[in-house]
TIMARNU-371122 format. One record per residue: x, y, z of N, C-alpha, C in turn; residue number from 0. Coordinates in steps of 0.05 Angstrom, whole numbers, plus 5000, padded with zeros to 4 digits. Each point is the difference from the previous one (the first is absolute). Example, Ala and Ser with C-alpha at 12.3 -4.5 7.8 and 13.67 -1.06 7.14 Angstrom:
BEGIN
{n.x: 5264; n.y: 4886; n.z: 5156; ca.x: 4982; ca.y: 5024; ca.z: 5000; c.x: 5018; c.y: 5024; c.z: 5000; resi: 0}
{n.x: 4993; n.y: 5021; n.z: 4986; ca.x: 5016; ca.y: 5024; ca.z: 5001; c.x: 4985; c.y: 5022; c.z: 5014; resi: 1}
This chain:
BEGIN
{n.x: 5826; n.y: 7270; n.z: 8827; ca.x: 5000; ca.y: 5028; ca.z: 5010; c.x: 5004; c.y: 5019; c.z: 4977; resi: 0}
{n.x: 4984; n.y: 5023; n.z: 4987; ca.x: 5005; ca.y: 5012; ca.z: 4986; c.x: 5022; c.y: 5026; c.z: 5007; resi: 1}
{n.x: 5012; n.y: 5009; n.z: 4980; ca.x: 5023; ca.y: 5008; ca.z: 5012; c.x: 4988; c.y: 5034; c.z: 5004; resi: 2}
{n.x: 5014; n.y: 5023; n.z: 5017; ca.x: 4986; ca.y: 5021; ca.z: 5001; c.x: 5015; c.y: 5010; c.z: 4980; resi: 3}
{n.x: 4995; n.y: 5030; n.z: 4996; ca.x: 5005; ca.y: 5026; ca.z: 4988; c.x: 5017; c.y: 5001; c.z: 5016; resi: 4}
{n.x: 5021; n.y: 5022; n.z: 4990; ca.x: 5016; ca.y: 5015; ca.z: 5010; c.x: 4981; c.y: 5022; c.z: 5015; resi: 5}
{n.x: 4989; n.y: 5011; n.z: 4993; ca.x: 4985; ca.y: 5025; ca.z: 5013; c.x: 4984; c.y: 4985; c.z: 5028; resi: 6}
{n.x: 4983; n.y: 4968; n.z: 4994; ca.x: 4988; ca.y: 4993; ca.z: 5020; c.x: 5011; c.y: 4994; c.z: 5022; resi: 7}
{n.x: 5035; n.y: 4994; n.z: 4995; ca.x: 5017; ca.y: 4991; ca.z: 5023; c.x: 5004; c.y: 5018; c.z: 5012; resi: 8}
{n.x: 5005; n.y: 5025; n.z: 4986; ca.x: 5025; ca.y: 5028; ca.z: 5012; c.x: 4963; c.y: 5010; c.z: 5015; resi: 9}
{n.x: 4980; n.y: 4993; n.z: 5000; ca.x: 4973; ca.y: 5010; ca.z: 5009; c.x: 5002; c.y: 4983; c.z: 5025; resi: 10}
{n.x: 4996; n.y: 4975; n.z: 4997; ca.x: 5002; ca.y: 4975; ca.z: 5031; c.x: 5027; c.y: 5009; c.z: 5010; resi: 11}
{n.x: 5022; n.y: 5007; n.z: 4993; ca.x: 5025; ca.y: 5001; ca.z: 5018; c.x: 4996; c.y: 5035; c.z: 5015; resi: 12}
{n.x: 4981; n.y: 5017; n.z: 4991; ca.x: 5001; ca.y: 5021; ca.z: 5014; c.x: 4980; c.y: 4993; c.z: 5023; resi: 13}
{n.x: 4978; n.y: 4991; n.z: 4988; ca.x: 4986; ca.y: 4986; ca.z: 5031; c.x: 5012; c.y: 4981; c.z: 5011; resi: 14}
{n.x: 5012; n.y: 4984; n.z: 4997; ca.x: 5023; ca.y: 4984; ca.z: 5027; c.x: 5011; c.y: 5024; c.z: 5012; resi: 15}
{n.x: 5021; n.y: 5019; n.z: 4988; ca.x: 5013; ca.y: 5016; ca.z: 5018; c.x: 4984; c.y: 5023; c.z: 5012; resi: 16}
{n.x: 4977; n.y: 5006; n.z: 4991; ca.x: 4977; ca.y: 5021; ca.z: 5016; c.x: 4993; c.y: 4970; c.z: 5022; resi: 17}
{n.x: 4992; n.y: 4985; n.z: 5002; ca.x: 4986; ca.y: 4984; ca.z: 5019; c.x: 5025; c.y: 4999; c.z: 5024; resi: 18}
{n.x: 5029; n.y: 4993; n.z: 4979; ca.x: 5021; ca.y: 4990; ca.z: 5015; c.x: 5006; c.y: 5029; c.z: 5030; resi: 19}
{n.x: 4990; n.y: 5024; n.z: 4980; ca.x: 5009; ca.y: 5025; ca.z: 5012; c.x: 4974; c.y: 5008; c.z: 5032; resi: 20}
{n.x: 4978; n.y: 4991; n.z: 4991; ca.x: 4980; ca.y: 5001; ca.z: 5012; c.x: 5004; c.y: 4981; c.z: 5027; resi: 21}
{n.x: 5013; n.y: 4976; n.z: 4998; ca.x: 5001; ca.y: 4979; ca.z: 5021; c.x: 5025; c.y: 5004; c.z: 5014; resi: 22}
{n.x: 5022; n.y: 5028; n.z: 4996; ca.x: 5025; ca.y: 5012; ca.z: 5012; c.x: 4977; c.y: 5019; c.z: 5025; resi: 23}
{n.x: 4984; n.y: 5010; n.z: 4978; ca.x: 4989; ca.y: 5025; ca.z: 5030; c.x: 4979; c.y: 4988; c.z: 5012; resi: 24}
{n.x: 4985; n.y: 4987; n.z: 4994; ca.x: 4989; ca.y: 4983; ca.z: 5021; c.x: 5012; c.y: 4983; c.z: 5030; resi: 25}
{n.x: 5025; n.y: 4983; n.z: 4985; ca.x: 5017; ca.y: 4990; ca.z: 5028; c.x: 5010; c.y: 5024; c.z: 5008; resi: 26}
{n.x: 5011; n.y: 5024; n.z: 4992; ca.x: 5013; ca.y: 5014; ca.z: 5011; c.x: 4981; c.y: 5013; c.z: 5022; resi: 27}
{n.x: 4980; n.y: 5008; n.z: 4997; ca.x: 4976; ca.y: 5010; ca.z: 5014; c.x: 4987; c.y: 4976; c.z: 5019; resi: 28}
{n.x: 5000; n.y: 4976; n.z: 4996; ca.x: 4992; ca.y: 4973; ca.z: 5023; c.x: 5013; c.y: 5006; c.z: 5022; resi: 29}
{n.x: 5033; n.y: 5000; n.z: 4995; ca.x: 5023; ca.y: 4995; ca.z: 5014; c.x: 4998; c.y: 5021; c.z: 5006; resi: 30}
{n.x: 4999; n.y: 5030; n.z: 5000; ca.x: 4996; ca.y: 5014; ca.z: 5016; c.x: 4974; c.y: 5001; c.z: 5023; resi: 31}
{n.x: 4985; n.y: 4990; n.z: 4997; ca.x: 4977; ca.y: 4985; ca.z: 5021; c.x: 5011; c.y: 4995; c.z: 5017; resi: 32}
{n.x: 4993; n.y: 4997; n.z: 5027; ca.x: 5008; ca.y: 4982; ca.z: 5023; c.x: 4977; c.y: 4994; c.z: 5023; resi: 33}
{n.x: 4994; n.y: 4976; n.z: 4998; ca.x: 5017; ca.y: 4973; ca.z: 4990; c.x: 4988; c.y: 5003; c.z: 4968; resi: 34}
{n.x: 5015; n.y: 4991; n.z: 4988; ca.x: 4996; ca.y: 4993; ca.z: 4982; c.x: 4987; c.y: 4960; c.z: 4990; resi: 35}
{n.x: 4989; n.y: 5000; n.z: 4981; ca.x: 4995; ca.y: 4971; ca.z: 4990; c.x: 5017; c.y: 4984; c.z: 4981; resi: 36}
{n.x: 5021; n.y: 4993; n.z: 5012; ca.x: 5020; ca.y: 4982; ca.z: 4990; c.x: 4992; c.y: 4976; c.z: 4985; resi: 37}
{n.x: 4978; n.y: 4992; n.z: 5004; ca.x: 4999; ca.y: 4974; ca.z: 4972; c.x: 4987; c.y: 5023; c.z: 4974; resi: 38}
{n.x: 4989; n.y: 5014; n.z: 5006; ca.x: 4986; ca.y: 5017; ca.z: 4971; c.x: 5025; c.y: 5013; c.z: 4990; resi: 39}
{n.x: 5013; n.y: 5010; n.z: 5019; ca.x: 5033; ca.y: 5016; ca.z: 4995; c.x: 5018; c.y: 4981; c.z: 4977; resi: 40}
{n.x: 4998; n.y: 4969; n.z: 5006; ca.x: 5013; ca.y: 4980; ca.z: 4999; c.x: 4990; c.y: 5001; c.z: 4965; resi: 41}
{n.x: 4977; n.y: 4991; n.z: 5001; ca.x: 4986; ca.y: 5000; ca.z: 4979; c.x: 4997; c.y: 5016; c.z: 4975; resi: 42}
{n.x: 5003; n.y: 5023; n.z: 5009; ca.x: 5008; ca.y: 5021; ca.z: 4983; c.x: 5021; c.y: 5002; c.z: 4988; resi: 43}
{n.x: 5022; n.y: 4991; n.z: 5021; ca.x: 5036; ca.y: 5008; ca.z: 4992; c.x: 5002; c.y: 4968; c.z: 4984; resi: 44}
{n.x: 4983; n.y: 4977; n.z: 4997; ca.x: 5003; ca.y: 4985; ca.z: 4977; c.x: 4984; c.y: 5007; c.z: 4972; resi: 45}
{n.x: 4975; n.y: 5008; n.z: 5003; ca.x: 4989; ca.y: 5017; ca.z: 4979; c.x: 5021; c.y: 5017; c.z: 4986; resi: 46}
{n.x: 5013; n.y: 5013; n.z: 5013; ca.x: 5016; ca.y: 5025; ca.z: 4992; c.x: 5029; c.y: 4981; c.z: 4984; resi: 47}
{n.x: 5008; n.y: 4980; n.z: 5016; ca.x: 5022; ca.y: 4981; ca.z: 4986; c.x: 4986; c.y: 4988; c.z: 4970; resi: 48}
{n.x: 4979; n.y: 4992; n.z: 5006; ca.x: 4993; ca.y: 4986; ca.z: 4975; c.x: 4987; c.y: 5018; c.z: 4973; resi: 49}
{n.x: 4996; n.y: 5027; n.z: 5008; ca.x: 4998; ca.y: 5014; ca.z: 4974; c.x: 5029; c.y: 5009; c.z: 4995; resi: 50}
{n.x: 5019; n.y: 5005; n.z: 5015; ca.x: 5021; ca.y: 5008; ca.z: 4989; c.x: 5014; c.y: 4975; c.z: 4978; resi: 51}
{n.x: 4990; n.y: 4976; n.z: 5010; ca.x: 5015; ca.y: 4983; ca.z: 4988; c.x: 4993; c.y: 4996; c.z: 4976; resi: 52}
{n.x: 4965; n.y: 4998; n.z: 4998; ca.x: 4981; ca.y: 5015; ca.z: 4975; c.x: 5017; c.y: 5025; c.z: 4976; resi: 53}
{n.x: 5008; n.y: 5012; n.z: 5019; ca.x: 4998; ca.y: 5030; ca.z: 4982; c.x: 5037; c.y: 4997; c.z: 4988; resi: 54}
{n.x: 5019; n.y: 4978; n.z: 5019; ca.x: 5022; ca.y: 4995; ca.z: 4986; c.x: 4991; c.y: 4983; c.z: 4976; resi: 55}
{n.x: 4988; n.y: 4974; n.z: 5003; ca.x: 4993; ca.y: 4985; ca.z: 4975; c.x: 4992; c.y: 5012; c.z: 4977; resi: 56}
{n.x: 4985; n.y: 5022; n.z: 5005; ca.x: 4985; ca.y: 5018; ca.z: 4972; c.x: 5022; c.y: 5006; c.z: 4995; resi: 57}
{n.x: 5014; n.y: 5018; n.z: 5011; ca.x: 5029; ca.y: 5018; ca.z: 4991; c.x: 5013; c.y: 4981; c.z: 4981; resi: 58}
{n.x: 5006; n.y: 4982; n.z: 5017; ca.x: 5020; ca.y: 4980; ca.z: 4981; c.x: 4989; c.y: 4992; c.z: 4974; resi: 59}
{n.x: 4974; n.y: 4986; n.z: 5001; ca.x: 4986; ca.y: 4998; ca.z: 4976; c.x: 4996; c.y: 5020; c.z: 4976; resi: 60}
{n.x: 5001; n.y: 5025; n.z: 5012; ca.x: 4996; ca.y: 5020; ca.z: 4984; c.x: 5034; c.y: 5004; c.z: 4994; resi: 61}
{n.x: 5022; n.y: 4994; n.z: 4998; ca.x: 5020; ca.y: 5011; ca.z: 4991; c.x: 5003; c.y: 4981; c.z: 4977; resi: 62}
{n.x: 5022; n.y: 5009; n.z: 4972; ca.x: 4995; ca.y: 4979; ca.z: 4983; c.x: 5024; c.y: 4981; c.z: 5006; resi: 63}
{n.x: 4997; n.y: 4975; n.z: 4991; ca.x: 5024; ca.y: 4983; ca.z: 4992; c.x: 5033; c.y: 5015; c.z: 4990; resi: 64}
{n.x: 5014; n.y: 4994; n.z: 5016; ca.x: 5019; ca.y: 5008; ca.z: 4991; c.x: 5019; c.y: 4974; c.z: 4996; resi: 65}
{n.x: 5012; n.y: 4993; n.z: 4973; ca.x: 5027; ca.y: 4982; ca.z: 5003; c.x: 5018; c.y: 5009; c.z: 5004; resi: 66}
{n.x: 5014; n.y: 4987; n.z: 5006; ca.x: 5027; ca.y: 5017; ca.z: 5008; c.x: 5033; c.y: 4975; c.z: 4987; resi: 67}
């Protein structure tokens, strides 16, 4: 795996949190539907888990080594 830029990460970690931000107003707007579609609902609110978990891993990667 080649390693990224700093600039290319802090670029992919703003689109995780724009996508992450985009898949908040979408369920928020499903769920106001009624009835609503609970497996796409479902689906989403794991989409939405797994970029956040995405956009923690960058974070972390992007901080430096610290010894302590």
């Amino acid at each position: 795996m080649i390693d990224e830029t700093t600039e290319e990460m802090r670029a992919r970690l703003e689109n995780l949190r724009s996508e992450h931000r985009d898949l908040d107003d979408v369920i928020m707007r499903l769920a106001d539907d009624v009835p609503f579609d609970q497996l796409k609902l479902k689906r989403l609110k794991k989409r939405k888990l797994a970029l956040k978990d995405q956009i923690i891993s960058l974070e972390s990667a992007m901080l430096p080594d610290i010894i302590a």
